[in-house]
Backbone as JSON Lines, residues from 0, in Angstrom:
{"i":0,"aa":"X","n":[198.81,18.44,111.17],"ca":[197.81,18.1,112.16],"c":[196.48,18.79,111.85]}
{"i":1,"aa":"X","n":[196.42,20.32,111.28],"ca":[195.78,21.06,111.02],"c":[194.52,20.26,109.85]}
{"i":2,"aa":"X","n":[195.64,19.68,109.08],"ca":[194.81,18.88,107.98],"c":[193.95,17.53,107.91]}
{"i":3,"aa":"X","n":[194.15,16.94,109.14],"ca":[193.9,16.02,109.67],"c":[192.59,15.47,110.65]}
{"i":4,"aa":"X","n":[192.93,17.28,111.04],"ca":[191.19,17.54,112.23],"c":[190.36,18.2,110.91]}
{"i":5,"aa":"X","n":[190.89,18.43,109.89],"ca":[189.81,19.5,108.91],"c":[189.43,17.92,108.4]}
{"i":6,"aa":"X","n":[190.29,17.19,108.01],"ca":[189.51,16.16,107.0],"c":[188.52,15.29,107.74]}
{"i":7,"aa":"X","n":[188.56,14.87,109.01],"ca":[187.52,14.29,110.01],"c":[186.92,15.33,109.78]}
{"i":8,"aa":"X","n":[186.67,16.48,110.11],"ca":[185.5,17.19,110.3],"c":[184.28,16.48,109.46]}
{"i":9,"aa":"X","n":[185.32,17.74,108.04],"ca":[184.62,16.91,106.58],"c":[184.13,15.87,106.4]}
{"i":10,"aa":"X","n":[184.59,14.58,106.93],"ca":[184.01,13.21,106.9],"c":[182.83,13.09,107.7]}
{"i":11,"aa":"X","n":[183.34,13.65,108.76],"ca":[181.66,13.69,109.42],"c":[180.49,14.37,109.34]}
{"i":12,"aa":"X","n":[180.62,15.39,108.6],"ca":[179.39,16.38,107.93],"c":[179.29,15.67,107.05]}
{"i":13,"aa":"X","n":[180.04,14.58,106.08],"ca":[179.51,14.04,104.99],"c":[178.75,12.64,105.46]}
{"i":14,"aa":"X","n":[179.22,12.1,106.53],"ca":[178.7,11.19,106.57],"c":[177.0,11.32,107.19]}
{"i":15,"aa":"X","n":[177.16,12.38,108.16],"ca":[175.96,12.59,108.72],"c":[174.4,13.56,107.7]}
{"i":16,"aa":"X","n":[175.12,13.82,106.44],"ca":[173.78,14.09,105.5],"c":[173.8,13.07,104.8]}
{"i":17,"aa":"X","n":[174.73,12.21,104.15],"ca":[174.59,11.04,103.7],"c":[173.33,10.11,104.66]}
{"i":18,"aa":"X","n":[173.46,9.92,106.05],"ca":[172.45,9.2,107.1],"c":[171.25,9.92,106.5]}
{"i":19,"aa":"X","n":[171.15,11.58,106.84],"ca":[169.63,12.32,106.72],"c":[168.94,11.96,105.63]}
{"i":20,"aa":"X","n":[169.77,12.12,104.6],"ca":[169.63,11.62,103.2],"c":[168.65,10.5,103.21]}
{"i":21,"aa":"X","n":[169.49,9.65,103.1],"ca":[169.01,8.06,102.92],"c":[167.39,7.81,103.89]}
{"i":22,"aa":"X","n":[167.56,8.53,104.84],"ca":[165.98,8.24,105.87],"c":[165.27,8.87,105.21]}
{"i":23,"aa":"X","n":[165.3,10.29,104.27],"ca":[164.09,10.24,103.01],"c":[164.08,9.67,102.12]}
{"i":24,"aa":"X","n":[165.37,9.14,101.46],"ca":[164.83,8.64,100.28],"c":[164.01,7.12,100.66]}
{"i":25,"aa":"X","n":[164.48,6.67,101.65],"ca":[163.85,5.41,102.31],"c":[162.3,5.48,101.89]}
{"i":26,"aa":"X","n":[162.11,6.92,102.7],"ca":[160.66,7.46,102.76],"c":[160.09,7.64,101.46]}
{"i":27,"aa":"X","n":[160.72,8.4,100.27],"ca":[160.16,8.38,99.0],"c":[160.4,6.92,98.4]}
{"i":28,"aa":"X","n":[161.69,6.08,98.49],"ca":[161.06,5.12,97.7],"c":[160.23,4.48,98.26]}
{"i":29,"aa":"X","n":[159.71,4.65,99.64],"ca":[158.36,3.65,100.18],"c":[156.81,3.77,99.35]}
{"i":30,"aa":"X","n":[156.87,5.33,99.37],"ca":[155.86,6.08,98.92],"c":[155.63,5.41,97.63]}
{"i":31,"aa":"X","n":[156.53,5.78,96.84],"ca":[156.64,5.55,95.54],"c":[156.3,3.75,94.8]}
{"i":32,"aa":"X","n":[156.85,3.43,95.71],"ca":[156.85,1.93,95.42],"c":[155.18,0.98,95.64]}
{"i":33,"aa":"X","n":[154.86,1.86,96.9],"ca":[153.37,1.83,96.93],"c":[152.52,2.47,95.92]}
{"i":34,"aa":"X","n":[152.27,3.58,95.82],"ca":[151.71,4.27,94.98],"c":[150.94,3.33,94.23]}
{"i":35,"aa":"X","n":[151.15,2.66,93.44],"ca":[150.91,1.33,92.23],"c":[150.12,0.61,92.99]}
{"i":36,"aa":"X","n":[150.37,0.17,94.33],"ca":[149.9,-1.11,95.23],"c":[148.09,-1.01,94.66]}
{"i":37,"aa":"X","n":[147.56,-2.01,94.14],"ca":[145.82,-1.65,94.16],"c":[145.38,-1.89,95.83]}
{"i":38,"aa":"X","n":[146.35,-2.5,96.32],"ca":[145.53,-2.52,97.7],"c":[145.71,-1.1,98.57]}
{"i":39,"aa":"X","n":[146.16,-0.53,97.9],"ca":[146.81,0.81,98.9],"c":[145.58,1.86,98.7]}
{"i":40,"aa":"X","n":[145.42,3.09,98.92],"ca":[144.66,4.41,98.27],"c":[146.35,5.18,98.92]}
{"i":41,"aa":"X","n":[146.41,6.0,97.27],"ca":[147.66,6.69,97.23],"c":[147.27,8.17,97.04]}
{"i":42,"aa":"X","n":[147.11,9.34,97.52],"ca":[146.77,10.37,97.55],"c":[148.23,11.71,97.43]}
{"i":43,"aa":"X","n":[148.39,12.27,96.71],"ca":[149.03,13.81,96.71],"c":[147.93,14.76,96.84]}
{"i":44,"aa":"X","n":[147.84,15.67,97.78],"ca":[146.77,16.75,97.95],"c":[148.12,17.82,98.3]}
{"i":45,"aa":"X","n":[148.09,19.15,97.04],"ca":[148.64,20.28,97.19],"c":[148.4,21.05,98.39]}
{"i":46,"aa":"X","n":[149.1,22.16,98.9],"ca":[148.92,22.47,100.26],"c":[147.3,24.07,100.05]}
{"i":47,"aa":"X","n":[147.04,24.06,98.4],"ca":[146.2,24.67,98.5],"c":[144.73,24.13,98.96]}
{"i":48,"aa":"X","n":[144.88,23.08,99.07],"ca":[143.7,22.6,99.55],"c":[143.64,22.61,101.37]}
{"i":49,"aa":"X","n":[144.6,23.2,101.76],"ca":[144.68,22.83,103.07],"c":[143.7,24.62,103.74]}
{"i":50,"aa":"X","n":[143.96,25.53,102.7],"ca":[142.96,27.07,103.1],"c":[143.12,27.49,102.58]}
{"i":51,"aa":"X","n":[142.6,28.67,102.37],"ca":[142.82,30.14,101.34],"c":[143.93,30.79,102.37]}
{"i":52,"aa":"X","n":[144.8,31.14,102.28],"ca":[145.72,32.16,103.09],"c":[145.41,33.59,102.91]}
{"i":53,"aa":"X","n":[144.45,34.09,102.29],"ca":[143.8,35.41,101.85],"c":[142.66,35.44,102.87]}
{"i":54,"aa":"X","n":[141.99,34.3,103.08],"ca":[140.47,33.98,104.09],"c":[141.52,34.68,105.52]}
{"i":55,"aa":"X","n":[140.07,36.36,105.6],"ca":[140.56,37.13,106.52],"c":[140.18,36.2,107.95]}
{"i":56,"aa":"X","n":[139.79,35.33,107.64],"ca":[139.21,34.8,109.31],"c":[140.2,33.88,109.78]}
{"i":57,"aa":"X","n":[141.45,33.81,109.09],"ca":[142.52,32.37,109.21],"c":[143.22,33.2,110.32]}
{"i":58,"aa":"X","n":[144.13,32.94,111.45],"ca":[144.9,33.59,112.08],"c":[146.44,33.25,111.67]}
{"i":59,"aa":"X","n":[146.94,34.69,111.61],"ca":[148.29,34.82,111.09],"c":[149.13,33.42,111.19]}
{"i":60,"aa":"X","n":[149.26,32.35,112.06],"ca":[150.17,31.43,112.25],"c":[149.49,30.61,111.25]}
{"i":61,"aa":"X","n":[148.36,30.2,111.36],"ca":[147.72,29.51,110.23],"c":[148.1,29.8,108.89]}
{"i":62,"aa":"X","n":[148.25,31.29,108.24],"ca":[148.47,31.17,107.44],"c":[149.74,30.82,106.8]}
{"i":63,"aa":"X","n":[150.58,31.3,108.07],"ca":[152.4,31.14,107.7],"c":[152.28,29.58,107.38]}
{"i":64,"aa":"X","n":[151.44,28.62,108.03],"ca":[151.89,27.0,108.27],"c":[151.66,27.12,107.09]}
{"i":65,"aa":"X","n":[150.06,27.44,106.37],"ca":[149.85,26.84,104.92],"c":[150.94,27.17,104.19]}
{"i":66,"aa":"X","n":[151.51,28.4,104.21],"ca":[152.49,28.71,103.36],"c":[153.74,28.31,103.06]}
{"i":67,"aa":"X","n":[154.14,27.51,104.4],"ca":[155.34,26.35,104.89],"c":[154.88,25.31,103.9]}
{"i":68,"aa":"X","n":[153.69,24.97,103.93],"ca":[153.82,23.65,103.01],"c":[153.72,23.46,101.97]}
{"i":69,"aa":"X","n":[154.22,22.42,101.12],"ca":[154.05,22.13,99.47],"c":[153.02,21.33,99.55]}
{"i":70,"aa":"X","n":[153.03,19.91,99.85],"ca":[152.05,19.0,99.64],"c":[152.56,18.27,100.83]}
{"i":71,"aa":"X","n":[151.24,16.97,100.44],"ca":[150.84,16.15,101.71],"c":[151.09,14.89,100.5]}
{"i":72,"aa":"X","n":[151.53,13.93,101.16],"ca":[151.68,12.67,100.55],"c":[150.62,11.66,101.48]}
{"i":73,"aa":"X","n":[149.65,10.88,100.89],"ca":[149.19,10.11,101.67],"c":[148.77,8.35,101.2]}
{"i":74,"aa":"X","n":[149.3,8.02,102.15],"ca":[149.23,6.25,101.52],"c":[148.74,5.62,102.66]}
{"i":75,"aa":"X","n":[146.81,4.47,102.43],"ca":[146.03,4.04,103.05],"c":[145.97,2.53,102.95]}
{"i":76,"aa":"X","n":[145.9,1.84,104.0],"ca":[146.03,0.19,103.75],"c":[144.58,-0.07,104.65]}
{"i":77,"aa":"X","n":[143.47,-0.39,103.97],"ca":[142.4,-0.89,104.88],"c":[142.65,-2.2,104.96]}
{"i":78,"aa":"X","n":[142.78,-2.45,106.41],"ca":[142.7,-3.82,106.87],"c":[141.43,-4.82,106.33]}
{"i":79,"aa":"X","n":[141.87,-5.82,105.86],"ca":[140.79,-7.05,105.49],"c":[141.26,-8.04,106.08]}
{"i":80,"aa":"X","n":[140.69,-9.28,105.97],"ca":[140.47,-10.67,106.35],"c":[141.92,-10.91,105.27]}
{"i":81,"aa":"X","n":[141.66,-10.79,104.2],"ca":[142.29,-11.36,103.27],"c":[143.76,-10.64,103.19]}
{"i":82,"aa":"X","n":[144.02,-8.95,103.6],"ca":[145.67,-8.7,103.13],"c":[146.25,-8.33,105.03]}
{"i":83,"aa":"X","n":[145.46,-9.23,106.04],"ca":[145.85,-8.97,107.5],"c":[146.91,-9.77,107.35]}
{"i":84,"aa":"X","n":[147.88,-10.62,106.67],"ca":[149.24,-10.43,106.36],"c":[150.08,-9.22,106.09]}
{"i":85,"aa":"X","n":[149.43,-8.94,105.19],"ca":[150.28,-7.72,104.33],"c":[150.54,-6.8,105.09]}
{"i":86,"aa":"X","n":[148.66,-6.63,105.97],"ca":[149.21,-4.99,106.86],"c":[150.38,-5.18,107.79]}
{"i":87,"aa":"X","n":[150.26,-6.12,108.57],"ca":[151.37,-6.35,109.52],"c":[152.79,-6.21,109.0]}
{"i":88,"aa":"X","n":[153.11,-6.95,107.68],"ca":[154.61,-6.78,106.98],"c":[154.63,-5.03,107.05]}
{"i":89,"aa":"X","n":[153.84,-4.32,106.5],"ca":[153.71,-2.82,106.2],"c":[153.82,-2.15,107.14]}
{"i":90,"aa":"X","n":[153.2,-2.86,108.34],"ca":[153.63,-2.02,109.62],"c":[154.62,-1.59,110.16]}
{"i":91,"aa":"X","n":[155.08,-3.29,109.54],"ca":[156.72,-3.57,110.39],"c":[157.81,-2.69,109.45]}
{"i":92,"aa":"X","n":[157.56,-2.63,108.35],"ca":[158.31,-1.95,107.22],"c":[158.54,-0.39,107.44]}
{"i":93,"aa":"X","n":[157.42,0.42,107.95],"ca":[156.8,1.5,107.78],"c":[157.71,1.94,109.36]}
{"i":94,"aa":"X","n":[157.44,1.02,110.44],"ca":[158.13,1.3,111.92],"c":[159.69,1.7,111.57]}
{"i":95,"aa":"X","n":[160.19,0.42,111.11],"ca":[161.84,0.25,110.64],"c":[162.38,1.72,109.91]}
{"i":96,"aa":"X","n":[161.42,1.75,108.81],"ca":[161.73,3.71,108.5],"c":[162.17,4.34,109.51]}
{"i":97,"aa":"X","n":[160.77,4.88,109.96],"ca":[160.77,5.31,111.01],"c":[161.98,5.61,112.34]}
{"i":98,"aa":"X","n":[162.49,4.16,112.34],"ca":[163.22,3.99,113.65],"c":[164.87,4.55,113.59]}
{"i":99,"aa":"X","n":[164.67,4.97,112.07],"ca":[165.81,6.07,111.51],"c":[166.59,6.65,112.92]}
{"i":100,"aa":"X","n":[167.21,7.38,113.59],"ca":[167.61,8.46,114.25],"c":[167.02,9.33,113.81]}
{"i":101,"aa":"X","n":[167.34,10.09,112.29],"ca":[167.25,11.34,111.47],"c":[165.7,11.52,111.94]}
{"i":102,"aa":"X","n":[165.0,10.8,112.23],"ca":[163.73,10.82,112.5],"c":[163.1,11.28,113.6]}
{"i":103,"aa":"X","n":[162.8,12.84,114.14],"ca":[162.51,13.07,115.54],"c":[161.25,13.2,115.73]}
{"i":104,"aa":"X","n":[161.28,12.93,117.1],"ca":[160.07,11.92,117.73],"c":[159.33,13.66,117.91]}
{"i":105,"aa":"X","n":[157.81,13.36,117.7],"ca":[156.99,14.75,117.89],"c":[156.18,14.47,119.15]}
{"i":106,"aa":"X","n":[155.55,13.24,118.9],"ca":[154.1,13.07,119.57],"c":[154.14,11.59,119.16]}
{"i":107,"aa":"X","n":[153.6,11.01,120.1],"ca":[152.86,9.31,120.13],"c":[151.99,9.53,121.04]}
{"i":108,"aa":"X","n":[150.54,8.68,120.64],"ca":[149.36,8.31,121.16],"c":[149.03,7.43,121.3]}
{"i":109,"aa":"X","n":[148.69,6.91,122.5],"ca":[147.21,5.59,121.74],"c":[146.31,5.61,122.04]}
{"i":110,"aa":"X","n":[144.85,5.1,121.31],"ca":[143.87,4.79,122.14],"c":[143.09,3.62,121.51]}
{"i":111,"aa":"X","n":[143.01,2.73,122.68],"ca":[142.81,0.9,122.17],"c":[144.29,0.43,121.29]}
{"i":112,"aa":"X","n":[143.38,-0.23,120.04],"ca":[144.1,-0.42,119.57],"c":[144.63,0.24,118.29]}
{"i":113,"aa":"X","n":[144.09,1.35,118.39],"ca":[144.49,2.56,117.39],"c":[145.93,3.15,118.04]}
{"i":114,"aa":"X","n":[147.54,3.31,117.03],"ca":[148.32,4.23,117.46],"c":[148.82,5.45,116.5]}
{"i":115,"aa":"X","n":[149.41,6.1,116.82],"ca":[149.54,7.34,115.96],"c":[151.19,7.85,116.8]}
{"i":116,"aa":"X","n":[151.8,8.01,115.35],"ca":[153.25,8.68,115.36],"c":[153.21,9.57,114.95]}
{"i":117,"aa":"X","n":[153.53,10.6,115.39],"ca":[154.44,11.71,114.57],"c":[155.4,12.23,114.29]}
{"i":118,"aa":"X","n":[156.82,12.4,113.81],"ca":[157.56,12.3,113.19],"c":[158.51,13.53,112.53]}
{"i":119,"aa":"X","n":[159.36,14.01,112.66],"ca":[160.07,15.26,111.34],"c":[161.05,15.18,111.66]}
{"i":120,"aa":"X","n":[161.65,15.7,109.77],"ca":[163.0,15.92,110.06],"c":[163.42,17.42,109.61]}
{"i":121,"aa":"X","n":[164.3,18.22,110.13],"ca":[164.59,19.02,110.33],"c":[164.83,19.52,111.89]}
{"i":122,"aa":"X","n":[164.98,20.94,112.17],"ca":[165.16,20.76,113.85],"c":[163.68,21.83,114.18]}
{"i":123,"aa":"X","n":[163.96,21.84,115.5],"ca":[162.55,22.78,116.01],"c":[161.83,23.55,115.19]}
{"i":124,"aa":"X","n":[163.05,24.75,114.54],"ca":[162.14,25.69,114.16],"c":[161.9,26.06,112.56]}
{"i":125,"aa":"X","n":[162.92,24.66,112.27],"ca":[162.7,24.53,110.57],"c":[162.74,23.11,109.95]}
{"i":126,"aa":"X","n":[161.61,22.91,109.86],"ca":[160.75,21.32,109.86],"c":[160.75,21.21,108.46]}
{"i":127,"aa":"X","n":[161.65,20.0,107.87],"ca":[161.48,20.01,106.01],"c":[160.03,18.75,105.49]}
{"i":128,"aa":"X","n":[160.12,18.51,107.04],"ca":[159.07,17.45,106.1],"c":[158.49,16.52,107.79]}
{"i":129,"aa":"X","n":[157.12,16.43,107.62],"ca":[156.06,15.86,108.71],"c":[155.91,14.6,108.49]}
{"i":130,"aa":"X","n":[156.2,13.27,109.7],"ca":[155.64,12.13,108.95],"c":[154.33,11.73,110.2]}
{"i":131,"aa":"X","n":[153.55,11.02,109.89],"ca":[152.41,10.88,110.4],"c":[151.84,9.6,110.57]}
{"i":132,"aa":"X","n":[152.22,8.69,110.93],"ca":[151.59,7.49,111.02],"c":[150.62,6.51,111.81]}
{"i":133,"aa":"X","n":[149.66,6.26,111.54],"ca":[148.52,5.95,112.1],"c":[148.31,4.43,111.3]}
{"i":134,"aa":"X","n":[147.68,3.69,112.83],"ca":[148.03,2.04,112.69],"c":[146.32,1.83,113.52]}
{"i":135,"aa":"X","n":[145.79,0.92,113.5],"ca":[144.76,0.17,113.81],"c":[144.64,-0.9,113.35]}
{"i":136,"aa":"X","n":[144.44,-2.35,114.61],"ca":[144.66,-3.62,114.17],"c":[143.15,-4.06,113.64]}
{"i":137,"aa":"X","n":[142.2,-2.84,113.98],"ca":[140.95,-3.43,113.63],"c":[140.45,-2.87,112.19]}
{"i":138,"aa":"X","n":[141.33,-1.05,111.27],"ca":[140.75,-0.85,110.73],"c":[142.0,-0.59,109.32]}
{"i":139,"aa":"X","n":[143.32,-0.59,109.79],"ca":[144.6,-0.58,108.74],"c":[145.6,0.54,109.02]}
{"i":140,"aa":"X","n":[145.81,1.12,107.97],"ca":[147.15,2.29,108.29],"c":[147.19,3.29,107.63]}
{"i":141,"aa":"X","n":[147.26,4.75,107.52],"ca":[147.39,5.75,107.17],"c":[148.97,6.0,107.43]}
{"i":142,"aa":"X","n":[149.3,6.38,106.11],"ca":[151.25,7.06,106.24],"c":[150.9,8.37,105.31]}
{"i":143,"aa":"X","n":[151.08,9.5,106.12],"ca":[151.13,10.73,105.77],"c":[152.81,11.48,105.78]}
{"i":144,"aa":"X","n":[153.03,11.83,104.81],"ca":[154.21,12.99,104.93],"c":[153.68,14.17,104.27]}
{"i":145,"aa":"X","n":[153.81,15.14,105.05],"ca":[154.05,16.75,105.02],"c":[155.57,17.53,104.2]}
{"i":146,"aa":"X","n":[155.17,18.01,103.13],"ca":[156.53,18.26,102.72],"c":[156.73,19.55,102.5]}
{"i":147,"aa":"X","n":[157.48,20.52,103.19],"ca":[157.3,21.66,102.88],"c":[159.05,22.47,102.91]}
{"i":148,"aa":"X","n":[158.81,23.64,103.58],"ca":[160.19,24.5,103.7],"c":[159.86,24.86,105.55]}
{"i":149,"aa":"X","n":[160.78,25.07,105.67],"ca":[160.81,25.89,106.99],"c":[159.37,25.82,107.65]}
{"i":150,"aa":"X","n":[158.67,24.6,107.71],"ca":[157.89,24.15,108.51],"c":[158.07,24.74,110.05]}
{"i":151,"aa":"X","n":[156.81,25.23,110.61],"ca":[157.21,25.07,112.44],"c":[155.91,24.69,112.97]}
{"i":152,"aa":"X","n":[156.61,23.49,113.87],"ca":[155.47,22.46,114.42],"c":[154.79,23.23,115.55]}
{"i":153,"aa":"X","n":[154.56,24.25,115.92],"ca":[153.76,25.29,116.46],"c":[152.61,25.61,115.78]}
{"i":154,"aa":"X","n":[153.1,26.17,114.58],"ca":[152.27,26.61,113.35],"c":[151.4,25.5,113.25]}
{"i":155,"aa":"X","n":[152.29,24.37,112.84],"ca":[151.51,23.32,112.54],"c":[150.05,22.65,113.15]}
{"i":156,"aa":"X","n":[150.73,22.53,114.51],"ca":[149.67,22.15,115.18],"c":[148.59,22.86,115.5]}
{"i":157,"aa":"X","n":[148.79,24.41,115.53],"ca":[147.59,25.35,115.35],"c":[146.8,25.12,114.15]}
{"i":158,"aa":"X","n":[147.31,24.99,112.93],"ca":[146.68,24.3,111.64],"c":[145.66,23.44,111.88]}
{"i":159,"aa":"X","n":[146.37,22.21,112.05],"ca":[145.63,20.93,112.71],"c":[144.68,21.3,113.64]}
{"i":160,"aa":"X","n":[144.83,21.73,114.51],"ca":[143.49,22.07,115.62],"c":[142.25,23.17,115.23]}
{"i":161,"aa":"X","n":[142.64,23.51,114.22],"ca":[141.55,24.57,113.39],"c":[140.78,23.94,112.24]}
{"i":162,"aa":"X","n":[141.51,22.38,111.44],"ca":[141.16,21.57,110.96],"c":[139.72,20.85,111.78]}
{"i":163,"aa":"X","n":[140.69,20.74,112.89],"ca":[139.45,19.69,113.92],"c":[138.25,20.49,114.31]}
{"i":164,"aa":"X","n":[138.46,21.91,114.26],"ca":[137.59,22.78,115.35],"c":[136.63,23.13,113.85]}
{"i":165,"aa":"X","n":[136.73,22.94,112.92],"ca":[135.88,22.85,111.85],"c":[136.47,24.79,110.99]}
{"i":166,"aa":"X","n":[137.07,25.11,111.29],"ca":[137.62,26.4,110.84],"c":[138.36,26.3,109.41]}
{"i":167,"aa":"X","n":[138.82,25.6,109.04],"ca":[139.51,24.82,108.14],"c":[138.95,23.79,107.48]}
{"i":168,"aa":"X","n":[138.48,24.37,106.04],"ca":[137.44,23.52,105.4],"c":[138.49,21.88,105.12]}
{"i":169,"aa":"X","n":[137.98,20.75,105.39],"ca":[138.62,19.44,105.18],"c":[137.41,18.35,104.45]}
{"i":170,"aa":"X","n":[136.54,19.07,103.84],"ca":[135.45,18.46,102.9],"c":[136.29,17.87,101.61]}
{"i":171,"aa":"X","n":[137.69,18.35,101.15],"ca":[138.17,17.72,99.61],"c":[138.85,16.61,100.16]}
{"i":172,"aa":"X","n":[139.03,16.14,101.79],"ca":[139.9,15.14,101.92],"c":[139.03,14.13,102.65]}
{"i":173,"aa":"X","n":[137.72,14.49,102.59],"ca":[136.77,13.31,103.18],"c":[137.16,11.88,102.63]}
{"i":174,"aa":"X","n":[137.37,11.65,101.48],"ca":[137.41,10.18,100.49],"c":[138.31,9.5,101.83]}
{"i":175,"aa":"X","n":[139.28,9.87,102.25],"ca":[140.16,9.5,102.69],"c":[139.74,8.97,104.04]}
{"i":176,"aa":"X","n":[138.83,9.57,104.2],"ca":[138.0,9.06,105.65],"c":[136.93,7.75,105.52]}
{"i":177,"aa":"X","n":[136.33,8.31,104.65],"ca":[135.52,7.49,103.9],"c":[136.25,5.76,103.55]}
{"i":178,"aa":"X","n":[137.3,5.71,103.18],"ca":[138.04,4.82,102.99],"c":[138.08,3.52,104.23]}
{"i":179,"aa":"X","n":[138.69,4.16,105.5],"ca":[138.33,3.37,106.38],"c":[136.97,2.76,106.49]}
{"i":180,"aa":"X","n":[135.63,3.37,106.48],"ca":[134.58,3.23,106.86],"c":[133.94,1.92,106.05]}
């Protein structure tokens, strides 16, 4: 009997990283498969571009986040006349990821017709990887993943809000803004 509850166990720890599994590689072969797209802008930006972790003016959580992360993966679809097919398939493609389980819900926004997901997997206080997705029917789609170690979405979001508050130089990732425009 003994052997019986051990081998279910086993089956179910295997089956349930087998699931976690597969919802990244989903995610890398999406990435990957785009990358090539000419309609896309495909971006890797290392996490040194995100601050100096030495810059005495960063506050301690800031620097732990930079240090949580490896890189940022980023893949851009500007909406046109001509691929407002495509974005919609991409949307729908990009949601379906998404709609993983393995996939926990951070934050959703909207405003108009702009929406924004956010996304990780790992648990509270050790985040392996950020997904980020941002949709507009008037201007296209941004898919960001965050890939790091022992991420914490605390950290994180202190990051991010020091980004916005202009504390956090984000001048090497303008193109990316620029893109929409």
């Amino acid at each position: 009997m003994f052997k019986i509850i051990n081998f279910i166990t086993w089956l179910i720890v295997v089956i349930v990283l087998i699931i976690s599994c597969s919802s990244d590689a989903e995610m890398q072969n999406y990435f990957v498969k785009h990358q090539q797209d000419s309609d896309f802008l495909a971006i890797d930006i290392p996490s040194s571009i995100l601050g100096d972790v030495n810059n005495k003016e960063l506050p301690l959580e800031a620097k732990e986040a930079i240090e949580s992360f490896k890189k940022l993966n980023v893949l851009a679809l500007k909406k046109t006349e001509l691929n407002a097919p495509k974005y919609e398939t991409e949307k729908i493609a990009i949601n379906k990821i998404l709609a993983n389980k393995s996939y926990k819900d951070l934050m959703h926004f909207k405003d108009g017709t702009n929406l924004v997901t956010i996304k990780y997997l790992g648990n509270d206080t050790s985040v392996d990887q950020f997904i980020l997705f941002g949709s507009s029917n008037d201007k296209g789609l941004v898919l960001v993943r965050v890939l790091g170690e022992k991420m914490d979405a605390n950290k994180a979001f202190k990051l991010f809000s020091l980004a916005r508050s202009g504390k956090i130089d984000t001048s090497k990732i303008q193109n990316l803004k620029s893109f929409f425009n």
